[in-house]
Biopython code that builds the backbone (N, CA, C, O; Angstrom):
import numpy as np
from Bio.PDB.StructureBuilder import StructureBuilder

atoms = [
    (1, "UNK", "N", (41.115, 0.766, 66.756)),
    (1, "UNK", "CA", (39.736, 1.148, 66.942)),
    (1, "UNK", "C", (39.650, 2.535, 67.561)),
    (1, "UNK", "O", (39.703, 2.679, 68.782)),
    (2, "UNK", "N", (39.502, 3.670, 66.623)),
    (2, "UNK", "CA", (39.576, 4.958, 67.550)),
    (2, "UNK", "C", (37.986, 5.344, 67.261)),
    (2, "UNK", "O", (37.092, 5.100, 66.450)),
    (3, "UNK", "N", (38.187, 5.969, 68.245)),
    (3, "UNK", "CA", (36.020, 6.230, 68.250)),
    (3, "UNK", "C", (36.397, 7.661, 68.547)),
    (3, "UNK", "O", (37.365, 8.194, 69.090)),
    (4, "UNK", "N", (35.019, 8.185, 67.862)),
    (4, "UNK", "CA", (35.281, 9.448, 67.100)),
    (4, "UNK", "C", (34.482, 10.369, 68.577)),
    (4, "UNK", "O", (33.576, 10.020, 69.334)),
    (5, "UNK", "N", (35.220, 11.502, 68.518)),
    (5, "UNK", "CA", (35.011, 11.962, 69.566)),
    (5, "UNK", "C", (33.981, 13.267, 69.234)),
    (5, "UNK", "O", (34.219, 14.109, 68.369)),
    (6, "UNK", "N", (32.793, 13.252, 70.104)),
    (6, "UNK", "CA", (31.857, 13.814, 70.158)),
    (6, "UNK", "C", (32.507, 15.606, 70.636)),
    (6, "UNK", "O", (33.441, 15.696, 71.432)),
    (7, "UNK", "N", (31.902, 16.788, 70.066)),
    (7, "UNK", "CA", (32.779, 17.767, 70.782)),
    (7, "UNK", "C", (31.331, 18.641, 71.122)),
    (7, "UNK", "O", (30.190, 18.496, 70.683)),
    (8, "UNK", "N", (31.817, 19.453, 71.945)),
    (8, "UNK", "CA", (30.915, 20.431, 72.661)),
    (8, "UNK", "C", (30.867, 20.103, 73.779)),
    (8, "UNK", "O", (31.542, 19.153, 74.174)),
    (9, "UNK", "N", (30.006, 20.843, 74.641)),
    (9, "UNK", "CA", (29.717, 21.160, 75.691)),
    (9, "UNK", "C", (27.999, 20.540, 76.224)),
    (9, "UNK", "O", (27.267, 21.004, 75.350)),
    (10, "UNK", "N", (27.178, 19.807, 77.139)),
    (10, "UNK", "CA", (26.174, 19.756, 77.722)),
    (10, "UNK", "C", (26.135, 20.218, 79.014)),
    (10, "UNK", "O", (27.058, 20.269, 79.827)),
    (11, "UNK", "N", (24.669, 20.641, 79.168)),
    (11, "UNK", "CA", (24.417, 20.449, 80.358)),
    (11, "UNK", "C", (23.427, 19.531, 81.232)),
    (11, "UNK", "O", (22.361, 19.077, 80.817)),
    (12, "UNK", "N", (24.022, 19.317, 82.645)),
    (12, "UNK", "CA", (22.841, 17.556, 82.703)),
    (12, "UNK", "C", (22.258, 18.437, 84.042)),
    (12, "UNK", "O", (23.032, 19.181, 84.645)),
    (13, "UNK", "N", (21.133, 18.327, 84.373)),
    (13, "UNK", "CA", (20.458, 18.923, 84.972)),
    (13, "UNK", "C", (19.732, 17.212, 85.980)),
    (13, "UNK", "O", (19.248, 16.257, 85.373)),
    (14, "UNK", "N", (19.853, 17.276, 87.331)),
    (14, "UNK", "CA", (19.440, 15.974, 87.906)),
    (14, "UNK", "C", (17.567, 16.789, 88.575)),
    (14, "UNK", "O", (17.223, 17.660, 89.374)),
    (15, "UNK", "N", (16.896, 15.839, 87.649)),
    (15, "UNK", "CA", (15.568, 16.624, 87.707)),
    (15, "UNK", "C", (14.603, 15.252, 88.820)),
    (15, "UNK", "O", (13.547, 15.484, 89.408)),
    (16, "UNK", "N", (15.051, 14.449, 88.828)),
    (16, "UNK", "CA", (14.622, 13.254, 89.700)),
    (16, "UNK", "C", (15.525, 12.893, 90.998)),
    (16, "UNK", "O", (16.747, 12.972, 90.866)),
    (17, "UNK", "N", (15.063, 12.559, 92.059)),
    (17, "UNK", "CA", (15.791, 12.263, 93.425)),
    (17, "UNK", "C", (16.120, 10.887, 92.789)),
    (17, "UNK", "O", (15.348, 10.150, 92.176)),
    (18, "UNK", "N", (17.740, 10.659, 93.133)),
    (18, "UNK", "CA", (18.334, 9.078, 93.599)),
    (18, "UNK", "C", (18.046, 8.645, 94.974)),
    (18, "UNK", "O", (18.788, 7.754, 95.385)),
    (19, "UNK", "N", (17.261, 9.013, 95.673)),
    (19, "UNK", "CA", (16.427, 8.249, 96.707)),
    (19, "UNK", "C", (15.754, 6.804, 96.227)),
    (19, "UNK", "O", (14.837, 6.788, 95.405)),
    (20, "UNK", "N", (16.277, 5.635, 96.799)),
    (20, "UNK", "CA", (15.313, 4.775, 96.594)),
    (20, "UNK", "C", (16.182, 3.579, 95.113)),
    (20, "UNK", "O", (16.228, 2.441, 94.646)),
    (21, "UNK", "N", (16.697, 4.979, 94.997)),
    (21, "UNK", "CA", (18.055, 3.894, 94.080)),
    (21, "UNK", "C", (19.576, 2.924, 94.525)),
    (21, "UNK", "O", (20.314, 3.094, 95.495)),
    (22, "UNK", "N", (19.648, 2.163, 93.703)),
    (22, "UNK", "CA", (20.888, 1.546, 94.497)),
    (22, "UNK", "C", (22.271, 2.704, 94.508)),
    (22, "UNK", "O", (22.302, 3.902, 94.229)),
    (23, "UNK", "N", (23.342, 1.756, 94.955)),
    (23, "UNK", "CA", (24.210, 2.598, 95.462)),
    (23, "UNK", "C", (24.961, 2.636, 94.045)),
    (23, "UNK", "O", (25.892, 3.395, 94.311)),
    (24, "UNK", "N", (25.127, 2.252, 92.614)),
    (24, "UNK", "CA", (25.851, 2.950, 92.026)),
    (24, "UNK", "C", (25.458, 3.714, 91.126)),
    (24, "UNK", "O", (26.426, 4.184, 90.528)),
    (25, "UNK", "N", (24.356, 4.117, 90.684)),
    (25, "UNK", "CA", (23.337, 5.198, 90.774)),
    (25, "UNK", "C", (23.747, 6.341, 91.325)),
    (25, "UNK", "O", (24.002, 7.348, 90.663)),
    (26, "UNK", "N", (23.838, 6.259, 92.570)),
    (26, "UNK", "CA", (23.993, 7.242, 93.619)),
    (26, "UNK", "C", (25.096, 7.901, 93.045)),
    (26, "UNK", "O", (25.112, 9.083, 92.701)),
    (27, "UNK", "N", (26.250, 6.886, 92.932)),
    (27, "UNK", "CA", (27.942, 7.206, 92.589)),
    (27, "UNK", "C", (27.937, 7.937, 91.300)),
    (27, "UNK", "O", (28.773, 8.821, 91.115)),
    (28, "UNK", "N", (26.952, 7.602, 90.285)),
    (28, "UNK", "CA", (27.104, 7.873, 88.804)),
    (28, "UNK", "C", (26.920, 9.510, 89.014)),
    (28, "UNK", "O", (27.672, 10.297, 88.440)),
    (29, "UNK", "N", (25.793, 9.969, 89.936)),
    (29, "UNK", "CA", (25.120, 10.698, 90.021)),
    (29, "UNK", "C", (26.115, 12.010, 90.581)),
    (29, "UNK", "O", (26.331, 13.103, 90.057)),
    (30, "UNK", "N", (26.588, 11.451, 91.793)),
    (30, "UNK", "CA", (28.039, 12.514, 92.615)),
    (30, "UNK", "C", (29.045, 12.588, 91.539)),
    (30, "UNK", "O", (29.540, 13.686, 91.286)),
    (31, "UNK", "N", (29.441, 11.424, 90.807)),
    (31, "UNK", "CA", (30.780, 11.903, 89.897)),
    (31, "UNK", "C", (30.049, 12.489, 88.665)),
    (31, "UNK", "O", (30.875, 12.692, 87.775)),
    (32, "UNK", "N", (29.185, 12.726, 88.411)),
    (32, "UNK", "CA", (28.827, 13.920, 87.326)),
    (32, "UNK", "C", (29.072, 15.436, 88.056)),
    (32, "UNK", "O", (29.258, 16.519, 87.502)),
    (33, "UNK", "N", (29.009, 15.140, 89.385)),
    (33, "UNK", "CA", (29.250, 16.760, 89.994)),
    (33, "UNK", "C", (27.546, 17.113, 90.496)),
    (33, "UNK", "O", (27.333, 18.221, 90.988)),
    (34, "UNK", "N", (26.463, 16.189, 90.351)),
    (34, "UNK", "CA", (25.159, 16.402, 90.570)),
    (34, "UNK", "C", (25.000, 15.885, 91.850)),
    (34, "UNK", "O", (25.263, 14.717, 92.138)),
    (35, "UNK", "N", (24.397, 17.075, 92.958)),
    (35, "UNK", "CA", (24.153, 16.903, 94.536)),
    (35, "UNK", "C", (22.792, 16.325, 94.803)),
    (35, "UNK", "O", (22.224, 15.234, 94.853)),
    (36, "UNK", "N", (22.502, 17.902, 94.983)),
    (36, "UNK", "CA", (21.011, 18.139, 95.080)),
    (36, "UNK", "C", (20.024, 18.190, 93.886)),
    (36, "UNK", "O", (20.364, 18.302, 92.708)),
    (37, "UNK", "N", (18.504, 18.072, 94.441)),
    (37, "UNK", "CA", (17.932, 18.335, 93.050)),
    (37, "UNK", "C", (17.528, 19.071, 92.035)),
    (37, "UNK", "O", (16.582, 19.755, 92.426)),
    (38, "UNK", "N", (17.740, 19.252, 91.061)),
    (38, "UNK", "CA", (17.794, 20.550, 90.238)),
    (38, "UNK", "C", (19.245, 21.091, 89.985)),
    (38, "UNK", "O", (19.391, 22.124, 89.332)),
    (39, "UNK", "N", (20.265, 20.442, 90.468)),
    (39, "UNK", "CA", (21.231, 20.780, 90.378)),
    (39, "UNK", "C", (21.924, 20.359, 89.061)),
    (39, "UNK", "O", (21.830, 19.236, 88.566)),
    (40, "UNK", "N", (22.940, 21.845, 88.329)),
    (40, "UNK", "CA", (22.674, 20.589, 86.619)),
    (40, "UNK", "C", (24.626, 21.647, 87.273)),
    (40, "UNK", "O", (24.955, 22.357, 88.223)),
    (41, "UNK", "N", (25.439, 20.969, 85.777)),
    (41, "UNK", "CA", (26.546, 20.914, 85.215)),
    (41, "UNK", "C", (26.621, 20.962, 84.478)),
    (41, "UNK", "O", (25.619, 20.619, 83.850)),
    (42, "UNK", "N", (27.958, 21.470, 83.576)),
    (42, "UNK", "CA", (27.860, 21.514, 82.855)),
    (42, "UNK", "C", (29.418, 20.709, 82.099)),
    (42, "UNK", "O", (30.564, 21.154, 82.168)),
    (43, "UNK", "N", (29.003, 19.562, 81.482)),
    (43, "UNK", "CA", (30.251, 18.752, 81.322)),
    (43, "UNK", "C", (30.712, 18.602, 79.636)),
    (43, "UNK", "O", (29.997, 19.054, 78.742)),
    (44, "UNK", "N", (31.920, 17.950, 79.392)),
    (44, "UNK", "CA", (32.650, 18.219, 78.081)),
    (44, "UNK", "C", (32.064, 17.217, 77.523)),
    (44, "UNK", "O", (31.850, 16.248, 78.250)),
    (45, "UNK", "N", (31.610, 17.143, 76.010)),
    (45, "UNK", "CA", (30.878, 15.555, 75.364)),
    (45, "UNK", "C", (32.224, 14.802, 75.439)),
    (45, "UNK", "O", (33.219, 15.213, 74.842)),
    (46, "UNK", "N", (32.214, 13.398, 76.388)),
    (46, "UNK", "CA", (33.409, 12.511, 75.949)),
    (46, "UNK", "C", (33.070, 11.864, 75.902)),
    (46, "UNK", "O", (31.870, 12.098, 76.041)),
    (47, "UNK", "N", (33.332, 10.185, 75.673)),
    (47, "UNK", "CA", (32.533, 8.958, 75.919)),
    (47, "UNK", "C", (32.446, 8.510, 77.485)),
    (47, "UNK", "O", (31.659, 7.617, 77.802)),
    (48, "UNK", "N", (33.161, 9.066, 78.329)),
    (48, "UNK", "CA", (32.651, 8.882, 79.441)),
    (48, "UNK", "C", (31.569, 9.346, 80.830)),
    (48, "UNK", "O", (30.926, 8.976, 81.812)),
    (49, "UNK", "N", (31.956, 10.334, 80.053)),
    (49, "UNK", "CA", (30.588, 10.966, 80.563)),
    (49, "UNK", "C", (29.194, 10.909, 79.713)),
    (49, "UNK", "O", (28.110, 11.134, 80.250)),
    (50, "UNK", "N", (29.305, 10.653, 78.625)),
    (50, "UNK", "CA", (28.001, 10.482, 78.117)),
    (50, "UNK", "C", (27.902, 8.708, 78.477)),
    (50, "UNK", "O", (26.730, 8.415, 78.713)),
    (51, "UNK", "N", (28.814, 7.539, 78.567)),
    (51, "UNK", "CA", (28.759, 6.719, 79.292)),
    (51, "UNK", "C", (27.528, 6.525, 80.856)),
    (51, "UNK", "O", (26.821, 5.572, 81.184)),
    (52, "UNK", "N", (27.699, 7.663, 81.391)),
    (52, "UNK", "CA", (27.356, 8.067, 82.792)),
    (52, "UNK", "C", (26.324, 8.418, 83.002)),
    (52, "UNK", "O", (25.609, 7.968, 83.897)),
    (53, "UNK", "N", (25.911, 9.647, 81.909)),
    (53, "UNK", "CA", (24.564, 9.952, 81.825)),
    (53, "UNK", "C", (23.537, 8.822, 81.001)),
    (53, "UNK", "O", (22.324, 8.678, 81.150)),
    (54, "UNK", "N", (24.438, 8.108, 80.116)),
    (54, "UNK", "CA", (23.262, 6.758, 79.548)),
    (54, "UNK", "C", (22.445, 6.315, 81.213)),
    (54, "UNK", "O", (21.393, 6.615, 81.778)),
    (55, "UNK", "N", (23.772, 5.359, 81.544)),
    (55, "UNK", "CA", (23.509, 5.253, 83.131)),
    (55, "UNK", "C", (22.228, 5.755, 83.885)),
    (55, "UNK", "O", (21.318, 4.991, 84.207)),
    (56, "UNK", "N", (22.233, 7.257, 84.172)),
    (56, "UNK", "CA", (21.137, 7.490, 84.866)),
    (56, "UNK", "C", (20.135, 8.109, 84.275)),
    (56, "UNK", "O", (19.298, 8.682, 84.973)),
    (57, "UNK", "N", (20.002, 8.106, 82.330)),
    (57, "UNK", "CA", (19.033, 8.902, 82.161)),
    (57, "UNK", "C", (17.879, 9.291, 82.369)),
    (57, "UNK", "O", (17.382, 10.294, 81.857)),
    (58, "UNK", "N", (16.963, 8.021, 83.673)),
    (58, "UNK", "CA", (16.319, 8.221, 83.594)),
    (58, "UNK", "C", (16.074, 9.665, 85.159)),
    (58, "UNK", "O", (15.198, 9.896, 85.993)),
    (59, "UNK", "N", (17.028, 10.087, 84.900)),
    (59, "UNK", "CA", (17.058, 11.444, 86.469)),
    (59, "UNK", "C", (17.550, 12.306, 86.334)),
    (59, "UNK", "O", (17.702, 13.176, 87.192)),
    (60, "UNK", "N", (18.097, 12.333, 84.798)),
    (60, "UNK", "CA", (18.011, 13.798, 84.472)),
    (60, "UNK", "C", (17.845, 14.028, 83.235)),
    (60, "UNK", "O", (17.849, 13.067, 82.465)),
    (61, "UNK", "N", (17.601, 15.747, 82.590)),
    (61, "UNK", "CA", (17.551, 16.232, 81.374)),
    (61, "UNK", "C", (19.021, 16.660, 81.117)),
    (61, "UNK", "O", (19.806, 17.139, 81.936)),
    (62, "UNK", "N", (19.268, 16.327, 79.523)),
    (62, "UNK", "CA", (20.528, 17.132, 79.007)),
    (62, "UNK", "C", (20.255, 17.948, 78.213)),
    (62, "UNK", "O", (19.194, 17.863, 77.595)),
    (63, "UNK", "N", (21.347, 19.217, 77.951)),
    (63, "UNK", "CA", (20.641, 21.059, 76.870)),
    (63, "UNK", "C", (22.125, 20.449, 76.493)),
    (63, "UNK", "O", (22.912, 19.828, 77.208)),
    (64, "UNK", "N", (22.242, 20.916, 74.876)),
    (64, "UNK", "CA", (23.763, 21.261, 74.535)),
    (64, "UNK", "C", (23.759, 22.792, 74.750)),
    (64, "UNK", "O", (22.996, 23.717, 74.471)),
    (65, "UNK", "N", (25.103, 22.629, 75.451)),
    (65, "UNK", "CA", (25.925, 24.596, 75.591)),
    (65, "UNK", "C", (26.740, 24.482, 74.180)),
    (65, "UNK", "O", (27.328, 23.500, 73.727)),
    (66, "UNK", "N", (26.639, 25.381, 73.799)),
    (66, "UNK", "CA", (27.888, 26.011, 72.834)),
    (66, "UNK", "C", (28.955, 27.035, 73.934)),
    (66, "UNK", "O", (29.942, 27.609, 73.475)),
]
sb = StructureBuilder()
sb.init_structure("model")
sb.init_model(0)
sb.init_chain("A")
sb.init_seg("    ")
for serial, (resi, resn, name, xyz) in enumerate(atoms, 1):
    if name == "N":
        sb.init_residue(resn, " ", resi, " ")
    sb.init_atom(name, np.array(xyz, "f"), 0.0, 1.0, " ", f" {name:<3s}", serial, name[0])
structure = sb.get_structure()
């Protein structure tokens, strides 16, 4: 079962506070590299990180980078 790997570059931008959320939320949120708010990254398409951002989409926006 090989799953086809997504390529490029996003960026996830955390446009909503994890205040008020549980604690692995919180975690999803720090291991994207996202602190503060407004704070975006810019991460590789893999399945685990797009895994991550499913997770919290509802607290941030994603842009594809080339």
């Amino acid at each position: 079962m090989a799953q086809a790997k997504a390529e490029g570059n996003m960026k996830i931008t955390l446009v909503k506070s994890v205040i008020g959320y549980n604690q692995d939320v919180r975690e999803t949120a720090k291991s994207l590299g996202l602190g503060k708010l407004n704070s975006s990254v810019v991460q590789a398409k893999t399945p685990d990180i797009l895994g991550k951002v499913r997770r919290i989409a509802h607290l941030v926006t994603v842009e594809d980078v080339q």
